[in-house]
Structure formats: structure tokens, C-alpha cells
N, C-alpha and C positions, 0 to 999 in steps of 0.2 A: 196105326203103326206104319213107317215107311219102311217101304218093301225094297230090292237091293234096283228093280227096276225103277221104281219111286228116286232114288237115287243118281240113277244117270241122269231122266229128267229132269232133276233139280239142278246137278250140274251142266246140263247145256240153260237151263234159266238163268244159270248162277251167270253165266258165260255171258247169253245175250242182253242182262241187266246191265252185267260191267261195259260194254260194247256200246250201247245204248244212254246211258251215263255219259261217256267219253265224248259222244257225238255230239252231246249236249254243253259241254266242257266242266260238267261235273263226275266227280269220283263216287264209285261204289265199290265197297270190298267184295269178293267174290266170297270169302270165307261166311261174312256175316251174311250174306244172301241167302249162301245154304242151311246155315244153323237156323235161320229166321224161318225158311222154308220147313226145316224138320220136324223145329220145336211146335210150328203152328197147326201141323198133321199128327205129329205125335200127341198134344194136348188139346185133340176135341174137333177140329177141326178141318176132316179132308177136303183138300184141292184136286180138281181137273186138272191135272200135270201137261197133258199133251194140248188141251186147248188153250192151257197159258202160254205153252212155248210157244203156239202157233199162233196167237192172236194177234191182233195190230198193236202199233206200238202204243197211243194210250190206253187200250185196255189193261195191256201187259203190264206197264208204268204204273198205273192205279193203283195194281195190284203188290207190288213190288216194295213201293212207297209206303202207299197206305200200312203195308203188315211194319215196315221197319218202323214209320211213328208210332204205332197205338200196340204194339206187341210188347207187355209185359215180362221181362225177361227174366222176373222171377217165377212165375206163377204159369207163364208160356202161355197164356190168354190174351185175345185182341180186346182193347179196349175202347173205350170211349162209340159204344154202336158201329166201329168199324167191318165191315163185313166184305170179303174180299169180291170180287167179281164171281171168282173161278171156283167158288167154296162152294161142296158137293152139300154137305148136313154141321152145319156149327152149331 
């Protein structure tokens, strides 16, 4: 379950994704970053919040990427043996 601290951290992720994205001269929604981020902690899955924010930028990207392809957005399970970098117990 994310917690309301969970929360801000996902919002400056959501921030340094779309940032990160741009640099690159690709788009990221900031909205779908976070919901991507919630749904994946909410359903089974907690993240190291503060080591994603802070990791290098492919680790972080990996991670970012990786959940938005293989994250089932009915069901809010990663799929396809996806496993995030930063994931605490999936």
C-alpha cells in the first residue's frame, strides 16, 4: 500500500522520468508514471522509492520503461518475467 510519503517520492520519479524523457527527445506523461508507479506497489510489488529517485539514469530508465511495457493494467501485475531493478519482494 502506498503511503502518502510513498507518494511524494513517486512524484519527484514521476518529475525526473518526464525530464529524462525530454532530454532524450522523447515524451513521458507524468500522470501515467505515477499511476504506473502506485498500481505496481499497490498490487504485490514494493519499490525502493528513494534508491530509484536517486539512481543513475539507466538504472532509473530500466525501471521506468520496463514497468510501463510489461505492467498489466487490468490486473496491475508485471508481466512477461519483468522485474523491476528497485523491487523490494514481487
Amino acid at each position: 500500500m502506498t503511503t502518502r510519503h510513498d507518494i511524494e517520492l513517486i512524484r519527484k520519479i514521476a518529475e525526473r522520468a518526464t525530464a529524462l524523457y525530454e532530454q532524450h527527445g522523447r515524451e513521458a506523461d507524468h500522470a501515467t508514471v505515477v499511476m504506473d508507479l502506485i498500481t505496481v506497489i499497490d498490487h504485490g510489488c514494493p519499490l525502493h522509492l528513494d534508491d530509484m529517485l536517486h539512481a543513475d539514469a539507466s538504472n532509473f530508465l530500466h525501471d521506468i520503461a520496463g514497468i510501463n511495457r510489461h505492467l498489466n493494467r487490468l490486473t496491475g501485475k508485471l508481466e512477461d518475467c519483468f522485474l523491476p531493478r528497485f523491487a523490494r519482494l514481487c
